[in-house]
Each structure stands twice: as C-alpha cells, then as structure tokens.
mmCIF file of the N, C-alpha and C atoms, coordinates in Angstrom:
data_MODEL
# 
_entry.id   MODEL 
# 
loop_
_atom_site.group_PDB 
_atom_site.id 
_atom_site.type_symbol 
_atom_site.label_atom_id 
_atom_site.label_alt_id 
_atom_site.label_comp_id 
_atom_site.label_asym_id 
_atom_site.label_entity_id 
_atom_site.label_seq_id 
_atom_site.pdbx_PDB_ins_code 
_atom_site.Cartn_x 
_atom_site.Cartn_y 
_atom_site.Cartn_z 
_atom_site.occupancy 
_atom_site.B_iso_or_equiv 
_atom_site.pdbx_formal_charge 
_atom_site.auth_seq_id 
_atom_site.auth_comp_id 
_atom_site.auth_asym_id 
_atom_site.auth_atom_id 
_atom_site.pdbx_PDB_model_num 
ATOM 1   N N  . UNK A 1 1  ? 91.018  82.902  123.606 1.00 0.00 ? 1  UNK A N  1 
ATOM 2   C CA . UNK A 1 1  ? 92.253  83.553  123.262 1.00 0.00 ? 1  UNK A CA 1 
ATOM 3   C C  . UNK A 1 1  ? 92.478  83.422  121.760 1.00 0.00 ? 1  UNK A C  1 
ATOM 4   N N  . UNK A 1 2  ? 93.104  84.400  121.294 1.00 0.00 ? 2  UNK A N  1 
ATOM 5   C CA . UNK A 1 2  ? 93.568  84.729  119.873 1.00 0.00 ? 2  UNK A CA 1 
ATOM 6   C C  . UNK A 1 2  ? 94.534  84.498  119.157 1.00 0.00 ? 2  UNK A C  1 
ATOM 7   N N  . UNK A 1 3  ? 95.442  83.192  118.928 1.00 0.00 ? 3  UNK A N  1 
ATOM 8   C CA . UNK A 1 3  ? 96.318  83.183  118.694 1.00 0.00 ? 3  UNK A CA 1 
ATOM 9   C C  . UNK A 1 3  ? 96.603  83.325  117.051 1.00 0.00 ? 3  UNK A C  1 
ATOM 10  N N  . UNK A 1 4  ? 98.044  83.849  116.468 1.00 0.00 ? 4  UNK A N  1 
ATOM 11  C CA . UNK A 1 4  ? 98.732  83.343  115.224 1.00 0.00 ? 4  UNK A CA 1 
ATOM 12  C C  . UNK A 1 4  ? 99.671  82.449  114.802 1.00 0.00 ? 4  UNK A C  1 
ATOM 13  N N  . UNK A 1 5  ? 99.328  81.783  113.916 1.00 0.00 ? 5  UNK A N  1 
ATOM 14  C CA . UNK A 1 5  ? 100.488 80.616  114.229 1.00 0.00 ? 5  UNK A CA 1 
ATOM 15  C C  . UNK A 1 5  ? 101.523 81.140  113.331 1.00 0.00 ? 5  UNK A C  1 
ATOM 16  N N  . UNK A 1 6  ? 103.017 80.848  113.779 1.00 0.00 ? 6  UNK A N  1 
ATOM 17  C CA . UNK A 1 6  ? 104.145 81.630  113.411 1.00 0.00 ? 6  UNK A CA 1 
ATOM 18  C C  . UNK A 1 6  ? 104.414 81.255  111.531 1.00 0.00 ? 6  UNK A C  1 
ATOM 19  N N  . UNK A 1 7  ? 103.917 80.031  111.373 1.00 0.00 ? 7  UNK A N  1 
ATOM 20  C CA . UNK A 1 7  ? 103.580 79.437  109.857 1.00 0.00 ? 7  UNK A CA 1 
ATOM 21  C C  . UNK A 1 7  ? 102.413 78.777  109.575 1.00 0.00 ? 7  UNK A C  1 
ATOM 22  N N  . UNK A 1 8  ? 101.815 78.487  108.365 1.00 0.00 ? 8  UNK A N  1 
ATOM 23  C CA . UNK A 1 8  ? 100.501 78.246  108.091 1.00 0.00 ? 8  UNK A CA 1 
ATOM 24  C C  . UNK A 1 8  ? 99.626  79.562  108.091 1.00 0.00 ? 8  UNK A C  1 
ATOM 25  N N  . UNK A 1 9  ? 98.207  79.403  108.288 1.00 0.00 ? 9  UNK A N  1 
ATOM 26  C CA . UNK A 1 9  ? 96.877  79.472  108.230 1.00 0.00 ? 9  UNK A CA 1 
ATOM 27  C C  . UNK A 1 9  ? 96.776  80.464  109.427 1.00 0.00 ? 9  UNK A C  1 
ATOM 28  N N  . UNK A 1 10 ? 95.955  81.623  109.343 1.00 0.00 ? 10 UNK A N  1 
ATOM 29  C CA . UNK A 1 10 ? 95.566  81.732  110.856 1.00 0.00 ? 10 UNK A CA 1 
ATOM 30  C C  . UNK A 1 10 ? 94.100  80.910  110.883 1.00 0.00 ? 10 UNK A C  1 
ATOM 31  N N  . UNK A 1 11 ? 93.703  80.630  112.183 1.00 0.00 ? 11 UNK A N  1 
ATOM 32  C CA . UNK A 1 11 ? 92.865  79.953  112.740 1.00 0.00 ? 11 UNK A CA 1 
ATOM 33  C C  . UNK A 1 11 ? 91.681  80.039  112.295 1.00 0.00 ? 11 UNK A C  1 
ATOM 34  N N  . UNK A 1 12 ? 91.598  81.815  113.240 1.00 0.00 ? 12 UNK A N  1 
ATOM 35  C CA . UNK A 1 12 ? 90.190  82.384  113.106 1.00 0.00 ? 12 UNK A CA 1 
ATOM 36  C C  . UNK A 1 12 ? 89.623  82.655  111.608 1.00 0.00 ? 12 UNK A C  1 
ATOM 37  N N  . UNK A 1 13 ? 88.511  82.816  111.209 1.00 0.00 ? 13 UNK A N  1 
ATOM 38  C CA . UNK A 1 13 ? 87.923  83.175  110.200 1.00 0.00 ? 13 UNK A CA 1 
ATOM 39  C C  . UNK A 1 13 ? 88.103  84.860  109.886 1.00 0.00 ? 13 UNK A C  1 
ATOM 40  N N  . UNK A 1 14 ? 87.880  85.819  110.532 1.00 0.00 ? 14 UNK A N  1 
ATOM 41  C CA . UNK A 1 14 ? 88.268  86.982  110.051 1.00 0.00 ? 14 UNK A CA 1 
ATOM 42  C C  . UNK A 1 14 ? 89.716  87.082  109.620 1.00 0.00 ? 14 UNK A C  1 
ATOM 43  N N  . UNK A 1 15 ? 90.494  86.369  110.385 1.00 0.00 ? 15 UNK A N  1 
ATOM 44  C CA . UNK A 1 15 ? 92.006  86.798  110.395 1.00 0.00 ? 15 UNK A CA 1 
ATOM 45  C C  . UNK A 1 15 ? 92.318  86.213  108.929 1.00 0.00 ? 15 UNK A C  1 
ATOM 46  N N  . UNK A 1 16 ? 91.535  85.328  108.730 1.00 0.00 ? 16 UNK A N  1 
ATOM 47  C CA . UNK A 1 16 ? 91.816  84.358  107.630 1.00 0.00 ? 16 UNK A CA 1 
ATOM 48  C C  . UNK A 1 16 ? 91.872  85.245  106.080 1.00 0.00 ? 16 UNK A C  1 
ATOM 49  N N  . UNK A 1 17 ? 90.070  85.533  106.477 1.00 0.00 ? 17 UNK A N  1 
ATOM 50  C CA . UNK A 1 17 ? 89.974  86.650  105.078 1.00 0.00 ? 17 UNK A CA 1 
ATOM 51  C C  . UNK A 1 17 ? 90.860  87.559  104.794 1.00 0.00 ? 17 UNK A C  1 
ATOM 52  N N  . UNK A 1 18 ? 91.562  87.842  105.957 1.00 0.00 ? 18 UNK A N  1 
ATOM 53  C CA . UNK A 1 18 ? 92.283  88.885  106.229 1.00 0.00 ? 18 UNK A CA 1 
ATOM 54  C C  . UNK A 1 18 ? 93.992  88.746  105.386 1.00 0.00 ? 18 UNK A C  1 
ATOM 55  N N  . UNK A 1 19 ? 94.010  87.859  105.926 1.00 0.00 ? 19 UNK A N  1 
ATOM 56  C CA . UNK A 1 19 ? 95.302  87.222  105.481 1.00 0.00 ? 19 UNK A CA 1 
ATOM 57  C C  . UNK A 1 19 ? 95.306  86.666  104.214 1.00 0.00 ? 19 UNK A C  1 
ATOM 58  N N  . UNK A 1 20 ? 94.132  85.820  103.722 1.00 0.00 ? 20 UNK A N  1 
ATOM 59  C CA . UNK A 1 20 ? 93.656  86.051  101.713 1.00 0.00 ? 20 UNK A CA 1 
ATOM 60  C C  . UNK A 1 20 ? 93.711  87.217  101.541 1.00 0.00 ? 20 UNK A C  1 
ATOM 61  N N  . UNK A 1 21 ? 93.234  88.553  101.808 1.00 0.00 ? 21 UNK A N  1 
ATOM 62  C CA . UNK A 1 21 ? 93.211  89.714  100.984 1.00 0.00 ? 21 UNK A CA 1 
ATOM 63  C C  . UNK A 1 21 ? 94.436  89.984  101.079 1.00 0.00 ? 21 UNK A C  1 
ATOM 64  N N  . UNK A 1 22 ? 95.194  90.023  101.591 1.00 0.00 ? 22 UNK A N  1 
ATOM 65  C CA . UNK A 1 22 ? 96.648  90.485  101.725 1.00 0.00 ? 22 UNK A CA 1 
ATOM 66  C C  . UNK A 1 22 ? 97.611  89.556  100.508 1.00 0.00 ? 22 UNK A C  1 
ATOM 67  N N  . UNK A 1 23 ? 97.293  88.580  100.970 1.00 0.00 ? 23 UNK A N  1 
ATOM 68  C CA . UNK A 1 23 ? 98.118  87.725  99.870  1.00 0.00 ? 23 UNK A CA 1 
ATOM 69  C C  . UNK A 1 23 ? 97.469  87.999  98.377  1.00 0.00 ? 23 UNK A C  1 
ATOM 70  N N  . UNK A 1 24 ? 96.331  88.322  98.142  1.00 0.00 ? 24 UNK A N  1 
ATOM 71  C CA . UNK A 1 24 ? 95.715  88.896  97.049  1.00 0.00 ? 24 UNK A CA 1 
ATOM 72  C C  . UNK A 1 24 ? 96.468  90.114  96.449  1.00 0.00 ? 24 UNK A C  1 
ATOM 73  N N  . UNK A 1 25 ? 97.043  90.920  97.856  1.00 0.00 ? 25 UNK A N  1 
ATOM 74  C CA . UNK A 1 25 ? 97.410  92.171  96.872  1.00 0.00 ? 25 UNK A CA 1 
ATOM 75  C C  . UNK A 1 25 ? 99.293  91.891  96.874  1.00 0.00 ? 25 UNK A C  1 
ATOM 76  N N  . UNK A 1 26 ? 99.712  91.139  97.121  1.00 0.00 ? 26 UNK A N  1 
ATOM 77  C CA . UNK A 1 26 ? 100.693 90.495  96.461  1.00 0.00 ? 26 UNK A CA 1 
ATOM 78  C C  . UNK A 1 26 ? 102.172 90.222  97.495  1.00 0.00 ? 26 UNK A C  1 
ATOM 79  N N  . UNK A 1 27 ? 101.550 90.525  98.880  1.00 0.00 ? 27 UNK A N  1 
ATOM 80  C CA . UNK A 1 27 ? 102.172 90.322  99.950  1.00 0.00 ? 27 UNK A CA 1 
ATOM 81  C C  . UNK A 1 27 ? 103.013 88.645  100.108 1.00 0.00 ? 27 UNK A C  1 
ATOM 82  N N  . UNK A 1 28 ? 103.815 88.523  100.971 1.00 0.00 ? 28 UNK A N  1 
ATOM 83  C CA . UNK A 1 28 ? 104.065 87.390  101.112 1.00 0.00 ? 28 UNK A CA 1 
ATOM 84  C C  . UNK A 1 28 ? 103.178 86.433  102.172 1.00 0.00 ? 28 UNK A C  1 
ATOM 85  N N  . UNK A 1 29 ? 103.535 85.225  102.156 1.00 0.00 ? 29 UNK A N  1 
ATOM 86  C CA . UNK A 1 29 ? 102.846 84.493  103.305 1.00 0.00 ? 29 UNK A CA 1 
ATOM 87  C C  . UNK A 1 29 ? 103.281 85.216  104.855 1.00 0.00 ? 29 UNK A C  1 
ATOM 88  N N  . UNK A 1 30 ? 104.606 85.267  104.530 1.00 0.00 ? 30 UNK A N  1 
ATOM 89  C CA . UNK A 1 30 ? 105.248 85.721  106.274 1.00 0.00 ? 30 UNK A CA 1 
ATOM 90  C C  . UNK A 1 30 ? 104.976 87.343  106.636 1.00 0.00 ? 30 UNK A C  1 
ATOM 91  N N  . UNK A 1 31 ? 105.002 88.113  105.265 1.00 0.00 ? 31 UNK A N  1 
ATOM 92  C CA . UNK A 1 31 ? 104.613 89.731  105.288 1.00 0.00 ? 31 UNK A CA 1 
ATOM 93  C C  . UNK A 1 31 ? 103.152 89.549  105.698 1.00 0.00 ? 31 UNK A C  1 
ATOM 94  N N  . UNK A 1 32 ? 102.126 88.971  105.529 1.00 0.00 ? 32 UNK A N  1 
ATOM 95  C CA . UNK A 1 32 ? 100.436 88.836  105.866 1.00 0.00 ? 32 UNK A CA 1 
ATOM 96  C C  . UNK A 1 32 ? 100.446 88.254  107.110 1.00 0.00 ? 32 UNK A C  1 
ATOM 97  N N  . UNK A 1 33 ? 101.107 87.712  107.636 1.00 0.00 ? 33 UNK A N  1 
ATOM 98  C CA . UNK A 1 33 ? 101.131 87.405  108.830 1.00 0.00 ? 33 UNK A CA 1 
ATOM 99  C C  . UNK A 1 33 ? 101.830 88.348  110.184 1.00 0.00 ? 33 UNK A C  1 
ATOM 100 N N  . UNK A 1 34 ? 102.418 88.973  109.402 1.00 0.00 ? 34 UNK A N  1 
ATOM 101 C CA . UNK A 1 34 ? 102.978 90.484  110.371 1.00 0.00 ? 34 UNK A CA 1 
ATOM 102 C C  . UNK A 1 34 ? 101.752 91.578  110.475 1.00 0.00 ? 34 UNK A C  1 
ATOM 103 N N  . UNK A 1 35 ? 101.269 91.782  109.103 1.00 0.00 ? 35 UNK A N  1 
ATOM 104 C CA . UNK A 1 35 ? 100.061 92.391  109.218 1.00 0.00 ? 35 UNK A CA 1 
ATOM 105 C C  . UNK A 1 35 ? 98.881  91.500  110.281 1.00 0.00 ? 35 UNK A C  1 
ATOM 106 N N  . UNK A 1 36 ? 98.849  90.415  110.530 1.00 0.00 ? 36 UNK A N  1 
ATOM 107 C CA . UNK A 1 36 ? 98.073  90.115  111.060 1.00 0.00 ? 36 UNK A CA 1 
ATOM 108 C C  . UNK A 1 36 ? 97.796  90.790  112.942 1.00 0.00 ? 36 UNK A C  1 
ATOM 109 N N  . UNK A 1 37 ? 99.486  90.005  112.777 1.00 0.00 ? 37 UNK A N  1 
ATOM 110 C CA . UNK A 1 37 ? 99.868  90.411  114.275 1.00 0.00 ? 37 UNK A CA 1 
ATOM 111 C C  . UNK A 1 37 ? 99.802  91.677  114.744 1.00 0.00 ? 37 UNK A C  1 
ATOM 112 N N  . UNK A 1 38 ? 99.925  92.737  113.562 1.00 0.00 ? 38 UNK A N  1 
ATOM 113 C CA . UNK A 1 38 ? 99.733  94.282  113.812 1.00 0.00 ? 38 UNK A CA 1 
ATOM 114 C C  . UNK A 1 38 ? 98.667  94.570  114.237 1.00 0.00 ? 38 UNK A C  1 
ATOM 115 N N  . UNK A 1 39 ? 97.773  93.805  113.359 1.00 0.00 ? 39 UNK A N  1 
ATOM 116 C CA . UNK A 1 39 ? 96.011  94.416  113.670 1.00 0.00 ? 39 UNK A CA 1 
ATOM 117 C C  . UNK A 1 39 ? 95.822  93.748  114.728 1.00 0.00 ? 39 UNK A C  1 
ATOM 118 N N  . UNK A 1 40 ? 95.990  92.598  115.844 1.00 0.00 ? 40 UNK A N  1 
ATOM 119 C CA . UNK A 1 40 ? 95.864  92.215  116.588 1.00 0.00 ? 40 UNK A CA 1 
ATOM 120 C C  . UNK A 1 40 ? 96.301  93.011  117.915 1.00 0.00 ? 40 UNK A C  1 
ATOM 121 N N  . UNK A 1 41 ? 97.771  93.457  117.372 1.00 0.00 ? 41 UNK A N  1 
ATOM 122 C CA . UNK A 1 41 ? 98.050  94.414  118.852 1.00 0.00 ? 41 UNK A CA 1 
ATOM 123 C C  . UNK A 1 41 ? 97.153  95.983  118.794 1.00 0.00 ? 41 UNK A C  1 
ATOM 124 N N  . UNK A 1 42 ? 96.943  96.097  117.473 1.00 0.00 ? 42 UNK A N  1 
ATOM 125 C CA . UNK A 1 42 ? 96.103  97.524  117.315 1.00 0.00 ? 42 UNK A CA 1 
ATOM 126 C C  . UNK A 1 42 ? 94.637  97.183  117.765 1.00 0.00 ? 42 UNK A C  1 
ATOM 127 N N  . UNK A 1 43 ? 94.278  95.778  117.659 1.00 0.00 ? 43 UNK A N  1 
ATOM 128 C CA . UNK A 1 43 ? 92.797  95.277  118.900 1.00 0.00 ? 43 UNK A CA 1 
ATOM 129 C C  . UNK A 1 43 ? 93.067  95.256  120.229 1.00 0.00 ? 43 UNK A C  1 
ATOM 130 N N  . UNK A 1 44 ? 94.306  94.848  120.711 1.00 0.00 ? 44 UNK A N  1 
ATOM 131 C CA . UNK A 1 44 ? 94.448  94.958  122.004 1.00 0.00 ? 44 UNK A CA 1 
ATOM 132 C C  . UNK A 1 44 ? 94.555  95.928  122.630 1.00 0.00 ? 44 UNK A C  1 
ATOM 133 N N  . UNK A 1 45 ? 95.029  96.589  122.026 1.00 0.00 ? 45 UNK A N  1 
ATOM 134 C CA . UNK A 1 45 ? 95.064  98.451  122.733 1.00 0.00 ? 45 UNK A CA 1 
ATOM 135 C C  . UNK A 1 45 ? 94.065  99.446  122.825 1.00 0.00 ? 45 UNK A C  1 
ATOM 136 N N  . UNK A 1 46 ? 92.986  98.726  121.676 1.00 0.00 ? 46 UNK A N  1 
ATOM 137 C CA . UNK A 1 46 ? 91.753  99.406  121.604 1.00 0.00 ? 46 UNK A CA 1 
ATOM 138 C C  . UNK A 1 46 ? 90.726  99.019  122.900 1.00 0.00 ? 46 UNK A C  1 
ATOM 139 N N  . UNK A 1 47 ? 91.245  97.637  123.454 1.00 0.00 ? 47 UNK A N  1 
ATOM 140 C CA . UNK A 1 47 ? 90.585  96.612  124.431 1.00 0.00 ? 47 UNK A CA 1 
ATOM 141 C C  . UNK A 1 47 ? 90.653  97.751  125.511 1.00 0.00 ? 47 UNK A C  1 
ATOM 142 N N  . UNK A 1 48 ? 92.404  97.973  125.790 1.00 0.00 ? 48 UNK A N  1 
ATOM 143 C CA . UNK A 1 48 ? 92.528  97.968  126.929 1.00 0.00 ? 48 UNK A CA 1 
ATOM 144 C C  . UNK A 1 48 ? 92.694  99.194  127.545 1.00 0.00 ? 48 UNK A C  1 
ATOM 145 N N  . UNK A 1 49 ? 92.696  100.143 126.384 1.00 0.00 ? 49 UNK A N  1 
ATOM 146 C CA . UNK A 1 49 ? 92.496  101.567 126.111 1.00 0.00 ? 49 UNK A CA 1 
ATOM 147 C C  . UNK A 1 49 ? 90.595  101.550 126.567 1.00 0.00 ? 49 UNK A C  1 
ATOM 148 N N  . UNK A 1 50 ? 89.706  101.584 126.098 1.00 0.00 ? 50 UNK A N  1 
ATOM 149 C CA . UNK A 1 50 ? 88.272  101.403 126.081 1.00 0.00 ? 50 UNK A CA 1 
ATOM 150 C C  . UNK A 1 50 ? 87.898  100.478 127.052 1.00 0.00 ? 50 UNK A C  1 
ATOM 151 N N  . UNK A 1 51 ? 88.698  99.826  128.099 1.00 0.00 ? 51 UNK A N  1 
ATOM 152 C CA . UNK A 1 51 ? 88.118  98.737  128.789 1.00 0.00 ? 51 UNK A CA 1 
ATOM 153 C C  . UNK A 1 51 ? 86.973  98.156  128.339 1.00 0.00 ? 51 UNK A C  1 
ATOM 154 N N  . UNK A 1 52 ? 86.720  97.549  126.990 1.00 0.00 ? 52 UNK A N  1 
ATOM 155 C CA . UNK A 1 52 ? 86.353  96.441  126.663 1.00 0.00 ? 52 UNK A CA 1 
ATOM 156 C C  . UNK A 1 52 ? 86.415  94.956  126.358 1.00 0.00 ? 52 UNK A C  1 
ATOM 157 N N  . UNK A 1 53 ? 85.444  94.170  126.319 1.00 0.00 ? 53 UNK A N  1 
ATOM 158 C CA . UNK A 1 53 ? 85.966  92.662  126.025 1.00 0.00 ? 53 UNK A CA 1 
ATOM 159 C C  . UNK A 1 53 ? 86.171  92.456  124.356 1.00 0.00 ? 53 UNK A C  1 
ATOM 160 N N  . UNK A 1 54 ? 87.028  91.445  124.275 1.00 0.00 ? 54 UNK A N  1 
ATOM 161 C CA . UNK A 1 54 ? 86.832  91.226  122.582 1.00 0.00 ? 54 UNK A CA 1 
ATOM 162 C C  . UNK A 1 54 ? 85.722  90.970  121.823 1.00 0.00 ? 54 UNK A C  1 
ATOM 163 N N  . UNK A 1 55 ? 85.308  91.574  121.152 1.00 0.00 ? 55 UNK A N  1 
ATOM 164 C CA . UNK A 1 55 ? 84.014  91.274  119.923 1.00 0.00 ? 55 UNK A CA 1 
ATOM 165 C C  . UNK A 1 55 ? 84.833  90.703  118.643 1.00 0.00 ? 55 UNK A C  1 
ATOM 166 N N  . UNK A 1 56 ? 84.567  89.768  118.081 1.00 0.00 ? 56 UNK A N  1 
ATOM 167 C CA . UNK A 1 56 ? 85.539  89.371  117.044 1.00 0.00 ? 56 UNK A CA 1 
ATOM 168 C C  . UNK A 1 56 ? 84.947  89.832  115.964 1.00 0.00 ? 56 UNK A C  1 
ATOM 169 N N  . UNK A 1 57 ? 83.750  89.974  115.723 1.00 0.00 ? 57 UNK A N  1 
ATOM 170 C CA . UNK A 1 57 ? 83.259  89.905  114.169 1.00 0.00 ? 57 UNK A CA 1 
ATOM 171 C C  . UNK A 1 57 ? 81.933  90.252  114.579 1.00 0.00 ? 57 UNK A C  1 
ATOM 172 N N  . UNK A 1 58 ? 81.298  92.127  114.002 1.00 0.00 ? 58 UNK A N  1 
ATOM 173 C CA . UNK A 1 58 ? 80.474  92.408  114.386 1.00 0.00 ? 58 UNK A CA 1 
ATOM 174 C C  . UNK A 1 58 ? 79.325  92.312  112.994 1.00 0.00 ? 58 UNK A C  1 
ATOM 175 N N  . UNK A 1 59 ? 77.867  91.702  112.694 1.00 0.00 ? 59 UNK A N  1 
ATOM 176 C CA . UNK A 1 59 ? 77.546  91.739  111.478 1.00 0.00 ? 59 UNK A CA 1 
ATOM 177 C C  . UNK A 1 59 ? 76.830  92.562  111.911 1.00 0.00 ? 59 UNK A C  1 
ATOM 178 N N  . UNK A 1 60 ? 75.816  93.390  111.361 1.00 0.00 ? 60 UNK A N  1 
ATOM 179 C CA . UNK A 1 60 ? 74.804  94.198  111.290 1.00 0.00 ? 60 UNK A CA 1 
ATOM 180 C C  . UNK A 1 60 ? 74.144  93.993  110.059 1.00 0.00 ? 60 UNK A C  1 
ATOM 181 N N  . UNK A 1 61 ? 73.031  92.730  110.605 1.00 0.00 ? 61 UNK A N  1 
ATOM 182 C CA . UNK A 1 61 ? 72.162  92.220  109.583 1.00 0.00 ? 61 UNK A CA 1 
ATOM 183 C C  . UNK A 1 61 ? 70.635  92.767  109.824 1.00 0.00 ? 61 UNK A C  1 
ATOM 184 N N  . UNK A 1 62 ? 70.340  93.410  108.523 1.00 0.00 ? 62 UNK A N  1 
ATOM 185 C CA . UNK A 1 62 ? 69.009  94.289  108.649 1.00 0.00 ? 62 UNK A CA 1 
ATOM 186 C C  . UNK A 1 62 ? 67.891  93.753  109.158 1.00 0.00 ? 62 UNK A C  1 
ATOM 187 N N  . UNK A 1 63 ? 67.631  93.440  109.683 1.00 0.00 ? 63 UNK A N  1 
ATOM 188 C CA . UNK A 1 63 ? 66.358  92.620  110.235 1.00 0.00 ? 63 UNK A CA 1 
ATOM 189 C C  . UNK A 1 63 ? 64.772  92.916  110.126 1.00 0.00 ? 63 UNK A C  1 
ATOM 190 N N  . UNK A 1 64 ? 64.127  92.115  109.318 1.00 0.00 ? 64 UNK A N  1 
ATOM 191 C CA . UNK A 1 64 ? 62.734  92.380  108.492 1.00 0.00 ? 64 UNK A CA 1 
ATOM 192 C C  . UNK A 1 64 ? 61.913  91.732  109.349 1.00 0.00 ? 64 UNK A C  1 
ATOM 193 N N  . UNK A 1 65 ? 60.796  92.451  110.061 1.00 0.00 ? 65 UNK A N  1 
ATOM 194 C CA . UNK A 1 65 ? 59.564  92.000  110.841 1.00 0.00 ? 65 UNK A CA 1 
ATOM 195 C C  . UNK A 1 65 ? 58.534  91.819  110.038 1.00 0.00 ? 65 UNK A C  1 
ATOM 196 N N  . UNK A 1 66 ? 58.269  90.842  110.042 1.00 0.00 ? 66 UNK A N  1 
ATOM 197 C CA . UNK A 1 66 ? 57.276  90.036  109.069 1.00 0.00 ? 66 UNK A CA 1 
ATOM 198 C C  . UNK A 1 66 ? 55.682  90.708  109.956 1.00 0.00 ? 66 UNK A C  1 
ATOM 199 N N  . UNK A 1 67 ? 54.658  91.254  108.768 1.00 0.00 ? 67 UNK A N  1 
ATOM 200 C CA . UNK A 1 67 ? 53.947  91.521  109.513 1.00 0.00 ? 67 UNK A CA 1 
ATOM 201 C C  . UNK A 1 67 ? 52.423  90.525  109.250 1.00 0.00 ? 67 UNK A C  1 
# 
C-alpha cells in the first residue's frame, strides 16, 4: 500500500523525487504534497479504470548482449 504522510517526507522514492521537483519549482511543502495526493488518485483510477495492479516505477534499461 501507498501511503502520504499528512507532514514530512513521502516514503516512496518516486513520490519523493516528485515532491523535490515540486518544491524546486517553488511550491510549498503542504502545496507538493497535494500534488502528490493528486497523482496518486489520478494512479488509482488509471488502476481501476484498466483493471490493473500497481507498477510503481517502470525503467526501460537498454539491455546489451554480450557476444
């Protein structure tokens, strides 16, 4: 489960970066954390809209076969 905590840090690592870039562009602590919660319900609807499970963090790392 995914939680935000109502003050502080979020947890997860994406949410995190997420919540540095925001405060980067000059947001508050409590305004980056609304954004957080936004993109979170805009994941859940995508979940439950698409009947899928959560993927948190997809990389697509090029992968070199050594020959």
């Amino acid at each position: 489960m995914v939680t935000v905590p109502k003050t502080g840090k979020p947890n997860q690592p994406i949410f995190y970066f997420y919540y540095q870039r925001k405060i980067s562009e000059g947001k508050t602590k409590s305004q980056a954390l609304v954004c957080i919660m936004r993109r979170l319900v805009n994941i859940v609807y995508g979940m439950m809209k698409n009947k899928t499970e959560y993927r948190p963090f997809v990389v697509e790392d090029h992968v070199v076969e050594e020959q």
